[in-house]
N, CA, C, O and CB atoms as a CASP TS submission, in Angstrom:
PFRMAT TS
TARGET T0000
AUTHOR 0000-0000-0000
METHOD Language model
MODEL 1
PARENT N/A
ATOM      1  N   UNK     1       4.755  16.552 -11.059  1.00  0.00           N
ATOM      2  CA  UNK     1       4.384  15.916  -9.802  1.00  0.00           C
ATOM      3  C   UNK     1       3.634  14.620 -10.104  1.00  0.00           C
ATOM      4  O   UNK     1       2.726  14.742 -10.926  1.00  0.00           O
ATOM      5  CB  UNK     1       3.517  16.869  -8.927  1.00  0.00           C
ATOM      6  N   UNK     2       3.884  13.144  -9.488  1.00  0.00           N
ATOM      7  CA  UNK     2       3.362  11.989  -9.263  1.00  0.00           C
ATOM      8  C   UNK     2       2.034  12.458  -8.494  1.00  0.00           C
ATOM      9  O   UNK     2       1.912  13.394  -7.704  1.00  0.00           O
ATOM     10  CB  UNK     2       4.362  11.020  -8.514  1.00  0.00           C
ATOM     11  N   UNK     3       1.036  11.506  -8.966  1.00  0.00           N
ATOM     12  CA  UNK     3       0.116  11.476  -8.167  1.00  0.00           C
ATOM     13  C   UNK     3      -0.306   9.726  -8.030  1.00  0.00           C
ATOM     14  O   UNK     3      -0.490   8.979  -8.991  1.00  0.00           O
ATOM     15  CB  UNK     3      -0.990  12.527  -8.718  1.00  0.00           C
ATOM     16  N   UNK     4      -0.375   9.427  -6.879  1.00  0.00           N
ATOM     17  CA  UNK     4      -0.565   8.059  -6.029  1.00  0.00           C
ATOM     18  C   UNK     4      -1.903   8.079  -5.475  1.00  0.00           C
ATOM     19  O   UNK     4      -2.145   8.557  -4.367  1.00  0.00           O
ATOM     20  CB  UNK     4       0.501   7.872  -4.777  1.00  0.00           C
ATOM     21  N   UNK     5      -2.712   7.601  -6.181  1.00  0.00           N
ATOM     22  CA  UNK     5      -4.359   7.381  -5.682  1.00  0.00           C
ATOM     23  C   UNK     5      -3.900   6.151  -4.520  1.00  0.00           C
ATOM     24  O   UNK     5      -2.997   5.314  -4.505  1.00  0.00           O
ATOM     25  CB  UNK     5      -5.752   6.672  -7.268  1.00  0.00           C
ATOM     26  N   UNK     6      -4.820   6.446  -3.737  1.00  0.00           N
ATOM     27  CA  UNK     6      -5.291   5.686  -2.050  1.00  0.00           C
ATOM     28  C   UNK     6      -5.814   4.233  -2.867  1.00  0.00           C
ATOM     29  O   UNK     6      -6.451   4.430  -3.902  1.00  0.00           O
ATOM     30  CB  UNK     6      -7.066   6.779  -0.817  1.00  0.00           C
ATOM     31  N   UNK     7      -5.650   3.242  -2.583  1.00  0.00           N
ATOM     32  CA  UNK     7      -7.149   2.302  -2.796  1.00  0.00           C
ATOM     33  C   UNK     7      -7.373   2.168  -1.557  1.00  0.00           C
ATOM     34  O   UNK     7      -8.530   1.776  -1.406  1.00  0.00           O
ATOM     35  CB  UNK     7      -7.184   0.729  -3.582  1.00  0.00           C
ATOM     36  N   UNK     8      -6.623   2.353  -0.201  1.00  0.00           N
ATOM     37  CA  UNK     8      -7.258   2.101   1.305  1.00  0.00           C
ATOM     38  C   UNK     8      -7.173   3.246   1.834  1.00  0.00           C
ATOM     39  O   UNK     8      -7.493   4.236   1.176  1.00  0.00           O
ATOM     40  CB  UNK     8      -6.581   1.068   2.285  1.00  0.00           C
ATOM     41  N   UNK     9      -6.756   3.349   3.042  1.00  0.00           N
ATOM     42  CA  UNK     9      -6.395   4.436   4.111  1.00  0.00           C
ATOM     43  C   UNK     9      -5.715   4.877   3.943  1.00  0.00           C
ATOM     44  O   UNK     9      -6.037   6.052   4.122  1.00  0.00           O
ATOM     45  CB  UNK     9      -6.175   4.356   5.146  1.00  0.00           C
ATOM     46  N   UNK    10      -4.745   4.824   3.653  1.00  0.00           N
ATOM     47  CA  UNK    10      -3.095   4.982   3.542  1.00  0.00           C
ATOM     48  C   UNK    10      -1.848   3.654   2.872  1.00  0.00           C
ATOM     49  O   UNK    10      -1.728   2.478   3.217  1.00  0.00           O
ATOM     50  CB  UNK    10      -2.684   5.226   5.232  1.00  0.00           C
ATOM     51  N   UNK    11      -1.107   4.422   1.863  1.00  0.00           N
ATOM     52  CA  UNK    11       0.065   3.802   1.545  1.00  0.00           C
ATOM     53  C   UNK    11       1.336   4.409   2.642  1.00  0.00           C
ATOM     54  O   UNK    11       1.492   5.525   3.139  1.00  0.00           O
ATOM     55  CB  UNK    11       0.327   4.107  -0.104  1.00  0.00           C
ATOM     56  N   UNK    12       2.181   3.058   2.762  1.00  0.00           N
ATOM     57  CA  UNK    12       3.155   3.144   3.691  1.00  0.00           C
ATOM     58  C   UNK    12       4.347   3.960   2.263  1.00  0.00           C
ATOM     59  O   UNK    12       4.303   3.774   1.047  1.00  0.00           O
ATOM     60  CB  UNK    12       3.577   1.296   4.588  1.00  0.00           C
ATOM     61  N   UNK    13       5.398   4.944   3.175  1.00  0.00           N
ATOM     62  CA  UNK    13       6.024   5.398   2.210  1.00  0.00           C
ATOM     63  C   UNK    13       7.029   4.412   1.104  1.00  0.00           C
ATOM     64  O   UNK    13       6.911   4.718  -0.082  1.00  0.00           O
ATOM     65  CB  UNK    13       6.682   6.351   2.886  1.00  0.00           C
ATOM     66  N   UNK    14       7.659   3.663   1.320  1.00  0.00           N
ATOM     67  CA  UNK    14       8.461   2.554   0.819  1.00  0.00           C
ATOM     68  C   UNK    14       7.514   2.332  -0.227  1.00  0.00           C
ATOM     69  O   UNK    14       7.981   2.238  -1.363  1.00  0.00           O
ATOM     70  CB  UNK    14       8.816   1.279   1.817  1.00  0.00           C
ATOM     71  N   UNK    15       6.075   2.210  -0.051  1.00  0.00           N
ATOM     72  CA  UNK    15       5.576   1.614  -1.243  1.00  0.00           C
ATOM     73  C   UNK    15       5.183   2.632  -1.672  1.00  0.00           C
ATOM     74  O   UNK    15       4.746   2.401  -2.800  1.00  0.00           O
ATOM     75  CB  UNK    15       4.648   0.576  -1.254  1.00  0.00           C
ATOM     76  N   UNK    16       5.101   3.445  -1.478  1.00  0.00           N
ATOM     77  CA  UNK    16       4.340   4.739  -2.512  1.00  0.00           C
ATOM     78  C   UNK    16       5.788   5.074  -3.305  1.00  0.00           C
ATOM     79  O   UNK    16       5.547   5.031  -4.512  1.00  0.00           O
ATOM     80  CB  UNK    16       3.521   6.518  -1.431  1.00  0.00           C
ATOM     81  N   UNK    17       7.295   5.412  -3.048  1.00  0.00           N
ATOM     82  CA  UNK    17       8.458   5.587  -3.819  1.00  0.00           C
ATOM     83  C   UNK    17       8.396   4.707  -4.557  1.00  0.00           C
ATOM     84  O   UNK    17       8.548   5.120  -5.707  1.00  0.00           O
ATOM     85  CB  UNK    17       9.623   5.635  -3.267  1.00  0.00           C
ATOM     86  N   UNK    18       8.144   2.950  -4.468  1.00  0.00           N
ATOM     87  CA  UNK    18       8.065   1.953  -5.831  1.00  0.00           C
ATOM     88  C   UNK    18       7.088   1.876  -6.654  1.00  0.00           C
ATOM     89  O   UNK    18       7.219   1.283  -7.725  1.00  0.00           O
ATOM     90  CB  UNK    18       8.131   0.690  -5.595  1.00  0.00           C
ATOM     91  N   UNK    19       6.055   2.410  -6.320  1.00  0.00           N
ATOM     92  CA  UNK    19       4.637   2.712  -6.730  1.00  0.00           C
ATOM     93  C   UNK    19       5.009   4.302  -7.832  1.00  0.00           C
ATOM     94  O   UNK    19       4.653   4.265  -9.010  1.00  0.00           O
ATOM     95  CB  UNK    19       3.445   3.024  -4.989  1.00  0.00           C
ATOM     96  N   UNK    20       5.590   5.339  -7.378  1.00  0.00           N
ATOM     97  CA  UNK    20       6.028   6.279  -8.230  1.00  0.00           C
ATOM     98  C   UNK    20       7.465   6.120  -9.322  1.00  0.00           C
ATOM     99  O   UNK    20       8.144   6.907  -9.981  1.00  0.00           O
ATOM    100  CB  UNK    20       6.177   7.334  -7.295  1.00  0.00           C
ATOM    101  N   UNK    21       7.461   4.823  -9.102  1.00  0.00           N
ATOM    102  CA  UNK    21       8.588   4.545 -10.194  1.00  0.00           C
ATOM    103  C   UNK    21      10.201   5.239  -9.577  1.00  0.00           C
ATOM    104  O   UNK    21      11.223   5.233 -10.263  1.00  0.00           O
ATOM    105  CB  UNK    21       8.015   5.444 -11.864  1.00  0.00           C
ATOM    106  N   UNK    22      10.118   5.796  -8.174  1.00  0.00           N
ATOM    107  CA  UNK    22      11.487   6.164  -8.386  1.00  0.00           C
ATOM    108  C   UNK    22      12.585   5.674  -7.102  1.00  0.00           C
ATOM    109  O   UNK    22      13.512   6.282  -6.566  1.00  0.00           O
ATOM    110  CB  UNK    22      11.456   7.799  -8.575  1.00  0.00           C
ATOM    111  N   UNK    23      12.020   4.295  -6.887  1.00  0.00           N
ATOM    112  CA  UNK    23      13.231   3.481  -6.560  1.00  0.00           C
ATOM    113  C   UNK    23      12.472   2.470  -7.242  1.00  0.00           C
ATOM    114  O   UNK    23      11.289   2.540  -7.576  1.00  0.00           O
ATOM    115  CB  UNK    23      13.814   3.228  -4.932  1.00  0.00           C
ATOM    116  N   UNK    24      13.732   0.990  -7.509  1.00  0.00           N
ATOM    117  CA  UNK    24      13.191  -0.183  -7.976  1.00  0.00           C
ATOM    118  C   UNK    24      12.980  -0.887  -7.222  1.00  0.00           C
ATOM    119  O   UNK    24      12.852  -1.919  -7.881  1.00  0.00           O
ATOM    120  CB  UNK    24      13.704  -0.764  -8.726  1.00  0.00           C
ATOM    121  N   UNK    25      12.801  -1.187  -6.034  1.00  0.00           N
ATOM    122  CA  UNK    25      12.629  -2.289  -5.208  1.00  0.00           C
ATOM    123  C   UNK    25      12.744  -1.902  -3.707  1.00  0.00           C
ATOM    124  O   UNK    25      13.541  -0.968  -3.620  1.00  0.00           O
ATOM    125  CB  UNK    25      13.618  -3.330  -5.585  1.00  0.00           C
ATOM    126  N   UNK    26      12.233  -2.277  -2.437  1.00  0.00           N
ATOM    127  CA  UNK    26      12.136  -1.710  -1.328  1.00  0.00           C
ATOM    128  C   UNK    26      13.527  -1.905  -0.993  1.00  0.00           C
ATOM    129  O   UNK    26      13.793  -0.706  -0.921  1.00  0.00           O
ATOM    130  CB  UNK    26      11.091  -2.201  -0.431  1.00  0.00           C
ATOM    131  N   UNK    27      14.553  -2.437  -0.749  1.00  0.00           N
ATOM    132  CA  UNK    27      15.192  -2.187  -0.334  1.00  0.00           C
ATOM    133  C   UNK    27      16.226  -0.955  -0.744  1.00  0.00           C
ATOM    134  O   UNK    27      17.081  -0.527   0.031  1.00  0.00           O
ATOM    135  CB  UNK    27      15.355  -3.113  -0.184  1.00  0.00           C
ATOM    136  N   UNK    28      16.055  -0.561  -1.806  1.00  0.00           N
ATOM    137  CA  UNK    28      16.456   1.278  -2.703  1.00  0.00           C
ATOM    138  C   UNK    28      15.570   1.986  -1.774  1.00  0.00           C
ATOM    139  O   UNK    28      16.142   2.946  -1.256  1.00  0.00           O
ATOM    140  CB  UNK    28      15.798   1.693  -4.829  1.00  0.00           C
ATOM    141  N   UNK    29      14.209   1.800  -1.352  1.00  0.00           N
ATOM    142  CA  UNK    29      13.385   2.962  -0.656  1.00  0.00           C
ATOM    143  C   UNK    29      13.901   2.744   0.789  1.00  0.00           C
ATOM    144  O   UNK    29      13.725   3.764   1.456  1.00  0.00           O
ATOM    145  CB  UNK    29      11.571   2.836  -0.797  1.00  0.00           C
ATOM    146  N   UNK    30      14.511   1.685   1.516  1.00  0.00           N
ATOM    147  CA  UNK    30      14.862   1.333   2.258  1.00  0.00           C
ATOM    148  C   UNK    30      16.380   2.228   2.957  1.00  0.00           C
ATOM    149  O   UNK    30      16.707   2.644   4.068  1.00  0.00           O
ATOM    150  CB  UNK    30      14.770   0.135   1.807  1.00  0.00           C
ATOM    151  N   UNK    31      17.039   2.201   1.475  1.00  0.00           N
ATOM    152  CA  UNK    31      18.205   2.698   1.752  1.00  0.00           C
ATOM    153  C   UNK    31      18.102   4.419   1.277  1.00  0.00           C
ATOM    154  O   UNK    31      18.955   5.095   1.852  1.00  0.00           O
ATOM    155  CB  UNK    31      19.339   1.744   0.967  1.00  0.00           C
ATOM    156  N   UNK    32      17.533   4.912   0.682  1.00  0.00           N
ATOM    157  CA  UNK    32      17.297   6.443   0.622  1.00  0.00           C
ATOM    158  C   UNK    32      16.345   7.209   1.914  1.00  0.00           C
ATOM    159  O   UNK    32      16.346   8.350   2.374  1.00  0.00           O
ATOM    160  CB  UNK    32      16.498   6.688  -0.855  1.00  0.00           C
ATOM    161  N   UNK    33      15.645   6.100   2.190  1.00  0.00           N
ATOM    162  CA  UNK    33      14.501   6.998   3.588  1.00  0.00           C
ATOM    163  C   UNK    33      15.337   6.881   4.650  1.00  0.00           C
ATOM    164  O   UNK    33      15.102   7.615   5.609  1.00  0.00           O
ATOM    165  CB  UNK    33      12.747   6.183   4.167  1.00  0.00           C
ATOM    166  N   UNK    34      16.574   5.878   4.732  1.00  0.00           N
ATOM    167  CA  UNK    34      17.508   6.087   5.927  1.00  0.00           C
ATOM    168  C   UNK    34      18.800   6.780   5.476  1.00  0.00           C
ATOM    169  O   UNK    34      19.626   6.909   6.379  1.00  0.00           O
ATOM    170  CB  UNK    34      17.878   4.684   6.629  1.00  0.00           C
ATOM    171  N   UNK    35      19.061   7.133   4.580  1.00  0.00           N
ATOM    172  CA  UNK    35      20.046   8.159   4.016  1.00  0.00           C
ATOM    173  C   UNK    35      19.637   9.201   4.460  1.00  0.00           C
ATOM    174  O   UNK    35      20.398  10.032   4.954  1.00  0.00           O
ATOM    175  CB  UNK    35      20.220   8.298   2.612  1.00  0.00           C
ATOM    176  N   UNK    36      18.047   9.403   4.352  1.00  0.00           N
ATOM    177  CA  UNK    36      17.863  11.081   5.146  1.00  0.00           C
ATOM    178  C   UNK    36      17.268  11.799   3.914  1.00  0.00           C
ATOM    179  O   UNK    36      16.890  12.966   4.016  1.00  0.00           O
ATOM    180  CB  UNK    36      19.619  12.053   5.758  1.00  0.00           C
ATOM    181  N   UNK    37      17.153  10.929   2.425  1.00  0.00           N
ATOM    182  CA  UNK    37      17.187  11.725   1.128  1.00  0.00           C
ATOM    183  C   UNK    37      15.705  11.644   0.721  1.00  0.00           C
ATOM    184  O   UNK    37      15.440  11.575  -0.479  1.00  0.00           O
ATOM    185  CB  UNK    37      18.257  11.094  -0.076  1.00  0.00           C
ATOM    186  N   UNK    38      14.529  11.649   1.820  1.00  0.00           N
ATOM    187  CA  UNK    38      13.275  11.196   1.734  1.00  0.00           C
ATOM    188  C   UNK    38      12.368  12.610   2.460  1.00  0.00           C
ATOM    189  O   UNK    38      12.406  12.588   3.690  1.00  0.00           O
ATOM    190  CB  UNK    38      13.174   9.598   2.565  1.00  0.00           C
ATOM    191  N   UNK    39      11.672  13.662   1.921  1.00  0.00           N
ATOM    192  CA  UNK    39      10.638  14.384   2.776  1.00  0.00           C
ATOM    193  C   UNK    39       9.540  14.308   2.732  1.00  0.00           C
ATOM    194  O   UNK    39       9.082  14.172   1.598  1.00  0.00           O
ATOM    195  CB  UNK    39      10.625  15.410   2.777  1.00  0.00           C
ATOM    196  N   UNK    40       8.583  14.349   3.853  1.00  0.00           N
ATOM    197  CA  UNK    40       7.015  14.032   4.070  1.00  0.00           C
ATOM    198  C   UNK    40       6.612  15.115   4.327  1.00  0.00           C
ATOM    199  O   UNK    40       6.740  15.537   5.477  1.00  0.00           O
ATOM    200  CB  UNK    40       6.527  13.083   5.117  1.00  0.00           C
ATOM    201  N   UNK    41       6.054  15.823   3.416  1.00  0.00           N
ATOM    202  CA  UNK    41       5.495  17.489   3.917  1.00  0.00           C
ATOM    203  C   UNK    41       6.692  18.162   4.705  1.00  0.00           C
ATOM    204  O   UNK    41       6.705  18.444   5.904  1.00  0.00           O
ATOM    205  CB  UNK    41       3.963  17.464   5.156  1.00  0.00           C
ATOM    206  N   UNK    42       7.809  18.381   3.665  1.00  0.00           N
ATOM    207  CA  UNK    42       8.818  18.440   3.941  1.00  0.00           C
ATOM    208  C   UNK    42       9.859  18.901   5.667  1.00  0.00           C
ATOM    209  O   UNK    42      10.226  19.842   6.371  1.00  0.00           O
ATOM    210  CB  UNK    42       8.844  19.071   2.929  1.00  0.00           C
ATOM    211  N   UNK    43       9.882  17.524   5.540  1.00  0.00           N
ATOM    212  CA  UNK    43       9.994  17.334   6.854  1.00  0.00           C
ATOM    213  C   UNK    43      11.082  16.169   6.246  1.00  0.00           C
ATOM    214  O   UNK    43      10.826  15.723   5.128  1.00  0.00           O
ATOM    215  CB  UNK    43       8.510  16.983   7.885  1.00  0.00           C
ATOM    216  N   UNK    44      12.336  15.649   6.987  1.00  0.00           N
ATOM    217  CA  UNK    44      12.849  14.853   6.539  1.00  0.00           C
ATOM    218  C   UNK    44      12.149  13.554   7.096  1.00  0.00           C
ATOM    219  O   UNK    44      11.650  13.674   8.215  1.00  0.00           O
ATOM    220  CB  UNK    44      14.116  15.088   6.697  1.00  0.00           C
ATOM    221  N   UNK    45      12.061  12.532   6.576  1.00  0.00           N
ATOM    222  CA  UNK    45      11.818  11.421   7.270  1.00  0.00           C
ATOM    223  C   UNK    45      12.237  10.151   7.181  1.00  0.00           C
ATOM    224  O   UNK    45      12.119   9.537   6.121  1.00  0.00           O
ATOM    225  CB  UNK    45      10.884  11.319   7.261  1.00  0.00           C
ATOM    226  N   UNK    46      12.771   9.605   8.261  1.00  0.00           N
ATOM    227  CA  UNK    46      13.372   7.861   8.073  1.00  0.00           C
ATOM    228  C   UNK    46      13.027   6.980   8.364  1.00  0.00           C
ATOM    229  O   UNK    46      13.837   6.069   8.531  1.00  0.00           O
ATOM    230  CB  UNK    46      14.292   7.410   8.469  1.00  0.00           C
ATOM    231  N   UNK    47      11.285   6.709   8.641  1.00  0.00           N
ATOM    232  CA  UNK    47      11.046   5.392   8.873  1.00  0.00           C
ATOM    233  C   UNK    47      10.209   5.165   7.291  1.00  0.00           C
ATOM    234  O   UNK    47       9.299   5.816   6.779  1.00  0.00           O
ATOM    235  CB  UNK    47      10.117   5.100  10.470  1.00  0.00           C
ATOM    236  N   UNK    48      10.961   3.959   6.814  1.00  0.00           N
ATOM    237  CA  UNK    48       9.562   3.603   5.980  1.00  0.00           C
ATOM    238  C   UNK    48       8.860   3.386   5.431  1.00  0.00           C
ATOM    239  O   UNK    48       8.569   3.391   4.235  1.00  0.00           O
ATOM    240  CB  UNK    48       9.139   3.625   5.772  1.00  0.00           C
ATOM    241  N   UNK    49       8.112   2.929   7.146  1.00  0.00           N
ATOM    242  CA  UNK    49       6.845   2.165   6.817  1.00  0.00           C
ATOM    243  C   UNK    49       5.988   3.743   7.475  1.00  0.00           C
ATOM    244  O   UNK    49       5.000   3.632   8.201  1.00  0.00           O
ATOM    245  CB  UNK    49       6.578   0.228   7.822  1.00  0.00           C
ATOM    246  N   UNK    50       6.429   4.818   7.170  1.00  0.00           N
ATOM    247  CA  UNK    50       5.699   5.948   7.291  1.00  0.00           C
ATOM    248  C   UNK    50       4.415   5.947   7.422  1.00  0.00           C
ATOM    249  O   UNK    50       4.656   5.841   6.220  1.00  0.00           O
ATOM    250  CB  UNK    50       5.893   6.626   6.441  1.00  0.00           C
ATOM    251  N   UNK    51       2.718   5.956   7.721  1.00  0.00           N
ATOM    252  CA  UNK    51       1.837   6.157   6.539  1.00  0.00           C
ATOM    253  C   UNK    51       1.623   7.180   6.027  1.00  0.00           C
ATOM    254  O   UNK    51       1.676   8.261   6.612  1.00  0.00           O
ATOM    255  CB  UNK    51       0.807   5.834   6.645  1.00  0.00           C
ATOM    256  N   UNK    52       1.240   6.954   4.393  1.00  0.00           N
ATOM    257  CA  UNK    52       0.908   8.426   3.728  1.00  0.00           C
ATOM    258  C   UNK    52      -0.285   8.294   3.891  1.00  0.00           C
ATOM    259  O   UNK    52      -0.643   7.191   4.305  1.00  0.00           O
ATOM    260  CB  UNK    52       1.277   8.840   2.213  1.00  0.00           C
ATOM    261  N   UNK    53      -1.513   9.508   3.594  1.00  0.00           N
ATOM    262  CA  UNK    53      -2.620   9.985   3.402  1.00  0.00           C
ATOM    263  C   UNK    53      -2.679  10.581   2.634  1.00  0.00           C
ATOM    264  O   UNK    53      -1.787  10.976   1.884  1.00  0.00           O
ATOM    265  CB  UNK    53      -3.070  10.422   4.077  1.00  0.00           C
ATOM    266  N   UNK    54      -4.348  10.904   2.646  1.00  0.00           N
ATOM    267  CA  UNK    54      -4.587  11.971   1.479  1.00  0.00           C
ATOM    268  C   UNK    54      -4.096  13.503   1.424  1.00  0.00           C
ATOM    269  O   UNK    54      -4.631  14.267   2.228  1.00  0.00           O
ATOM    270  CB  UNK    54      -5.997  12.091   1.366  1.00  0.00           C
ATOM    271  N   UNK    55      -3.290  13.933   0.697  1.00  0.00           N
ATOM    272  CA  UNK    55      -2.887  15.520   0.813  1.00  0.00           C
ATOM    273  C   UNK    55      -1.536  15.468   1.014  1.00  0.00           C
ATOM    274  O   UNK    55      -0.931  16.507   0.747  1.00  0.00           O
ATOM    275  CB  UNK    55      -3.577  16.406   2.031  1.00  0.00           C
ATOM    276  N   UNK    56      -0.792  14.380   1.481  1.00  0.00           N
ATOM    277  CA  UNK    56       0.253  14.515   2.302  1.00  0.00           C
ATOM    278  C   UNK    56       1.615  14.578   1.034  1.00  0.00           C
ATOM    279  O   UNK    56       1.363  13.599   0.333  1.00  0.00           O
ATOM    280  CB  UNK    56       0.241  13.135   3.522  1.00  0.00           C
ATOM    281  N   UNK    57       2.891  15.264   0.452  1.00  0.00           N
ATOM    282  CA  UNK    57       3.308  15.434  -0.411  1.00  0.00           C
ATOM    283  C   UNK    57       4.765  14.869  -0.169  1.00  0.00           C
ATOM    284  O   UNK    57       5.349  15.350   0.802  1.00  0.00           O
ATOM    285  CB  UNK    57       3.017  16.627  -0.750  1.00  0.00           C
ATOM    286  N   UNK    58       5.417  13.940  -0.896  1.00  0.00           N
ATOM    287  CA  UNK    58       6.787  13.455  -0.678  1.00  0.00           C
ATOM    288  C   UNK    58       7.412  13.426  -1.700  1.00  0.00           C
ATOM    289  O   UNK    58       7.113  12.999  -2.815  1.00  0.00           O
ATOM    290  CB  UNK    58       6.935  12.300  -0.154  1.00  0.00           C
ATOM    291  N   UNK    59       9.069  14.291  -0.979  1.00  0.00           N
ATOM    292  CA  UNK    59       9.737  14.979  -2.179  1.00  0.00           C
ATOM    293  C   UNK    59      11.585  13.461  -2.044  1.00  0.00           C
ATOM    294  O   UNK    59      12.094  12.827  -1.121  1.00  0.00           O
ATOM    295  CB  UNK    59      10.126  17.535  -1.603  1.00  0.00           C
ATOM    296  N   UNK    60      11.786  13.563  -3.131  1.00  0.00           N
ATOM    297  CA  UNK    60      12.759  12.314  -3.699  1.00  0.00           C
ATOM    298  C   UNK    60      13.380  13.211  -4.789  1.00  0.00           C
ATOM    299  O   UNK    60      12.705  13.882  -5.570  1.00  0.00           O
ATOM    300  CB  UNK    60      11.887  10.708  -4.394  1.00  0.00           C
ATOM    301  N   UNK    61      14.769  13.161  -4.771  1.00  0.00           N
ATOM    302  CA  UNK    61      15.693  14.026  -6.104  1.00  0.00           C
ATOM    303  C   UNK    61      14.624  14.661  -6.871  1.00  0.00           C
ATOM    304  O   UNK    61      14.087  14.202  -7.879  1.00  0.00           O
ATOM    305  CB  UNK    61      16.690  12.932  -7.326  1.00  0.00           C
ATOM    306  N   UNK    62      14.355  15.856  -6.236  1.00  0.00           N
ATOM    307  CA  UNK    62      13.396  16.561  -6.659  1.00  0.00           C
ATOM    308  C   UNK    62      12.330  16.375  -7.377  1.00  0.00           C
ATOM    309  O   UNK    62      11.834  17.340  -7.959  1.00  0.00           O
ATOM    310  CB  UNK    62      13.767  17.202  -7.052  1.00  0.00           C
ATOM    311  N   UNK    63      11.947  15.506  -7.445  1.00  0.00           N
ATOM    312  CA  UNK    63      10.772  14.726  -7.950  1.00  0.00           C
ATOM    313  C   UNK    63       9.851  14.961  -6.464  1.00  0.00           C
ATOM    314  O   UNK    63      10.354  14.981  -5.341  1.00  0.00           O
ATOM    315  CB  UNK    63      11.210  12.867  -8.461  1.00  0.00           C
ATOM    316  N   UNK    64       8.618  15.103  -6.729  1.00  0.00           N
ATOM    317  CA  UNK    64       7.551  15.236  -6.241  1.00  0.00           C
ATOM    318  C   UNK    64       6.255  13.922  -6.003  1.00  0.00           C
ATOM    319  O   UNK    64       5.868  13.218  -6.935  1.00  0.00           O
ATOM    320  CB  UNK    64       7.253  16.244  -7.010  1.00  0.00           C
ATOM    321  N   UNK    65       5.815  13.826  -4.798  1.00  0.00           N
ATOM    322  CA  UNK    65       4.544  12.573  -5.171  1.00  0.00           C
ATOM    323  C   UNK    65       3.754  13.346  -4.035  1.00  0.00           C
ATOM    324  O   UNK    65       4.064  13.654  -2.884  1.00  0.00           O
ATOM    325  CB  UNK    65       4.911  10.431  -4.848  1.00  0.00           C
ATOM    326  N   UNK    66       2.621  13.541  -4.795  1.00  0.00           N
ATOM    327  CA  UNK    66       1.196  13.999  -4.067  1.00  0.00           C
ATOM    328  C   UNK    66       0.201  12.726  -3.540  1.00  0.00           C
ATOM    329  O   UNK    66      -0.267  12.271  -4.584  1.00  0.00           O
ATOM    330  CB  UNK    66       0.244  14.934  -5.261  1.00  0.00           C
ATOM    331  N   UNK    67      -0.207  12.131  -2.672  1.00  0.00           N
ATOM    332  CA  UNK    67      -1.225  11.040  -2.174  1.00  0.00           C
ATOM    333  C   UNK    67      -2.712  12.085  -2.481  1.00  0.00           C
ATOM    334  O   UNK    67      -3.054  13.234  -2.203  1.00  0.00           O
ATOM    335  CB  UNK    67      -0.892  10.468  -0.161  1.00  0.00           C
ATOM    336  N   UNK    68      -3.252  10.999  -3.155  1.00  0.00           N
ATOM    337  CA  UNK    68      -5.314  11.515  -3.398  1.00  0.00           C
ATOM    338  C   UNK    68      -5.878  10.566  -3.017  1.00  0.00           C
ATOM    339  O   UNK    68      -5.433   9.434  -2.830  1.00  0.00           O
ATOM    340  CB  UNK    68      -6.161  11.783  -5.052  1.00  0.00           C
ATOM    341  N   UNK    69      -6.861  10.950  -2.880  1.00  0.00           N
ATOM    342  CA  UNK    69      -8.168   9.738  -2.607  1.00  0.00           C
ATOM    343  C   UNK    69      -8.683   9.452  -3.364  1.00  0.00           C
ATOM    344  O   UNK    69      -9.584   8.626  -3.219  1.00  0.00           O
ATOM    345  CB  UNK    69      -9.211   9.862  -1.898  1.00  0.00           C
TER
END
């Protein structure tokens, strides 16, 4: 599991997937969170500029990213 420290309130999801290394560039996070191939506390989700928080867990080809503070 990725773990994505906060430096603010919240990372938007698009940047937390380029931030975990597993798309290269927003428009890859762009095109997988509207593919449908994106979950937020597994939940599917397609916007995004999502925000994440602390606790909140997003799953990508089975790869995992946990948000901390």
């Amino acid at each position: 599991m990725e773990i994505i420290q906060l430096r603010d309130e919240y990372i938007k999801l698009g940047q937390a997937l380029k931030a975990a290394g597993l798309v290269s560039s927003g428009v890859d996070a762009k095109m997988v969170i509207q593919d449908g191939l994106v979950k937020v506390n597994g939940q599917v989700e397609l916007q995004r500029g999502k925000k994440l928080y602390e606790n909140d867990i997003v799953e990508f080809e089975e790869e995992q990213i946990k948000i901390v503070k």
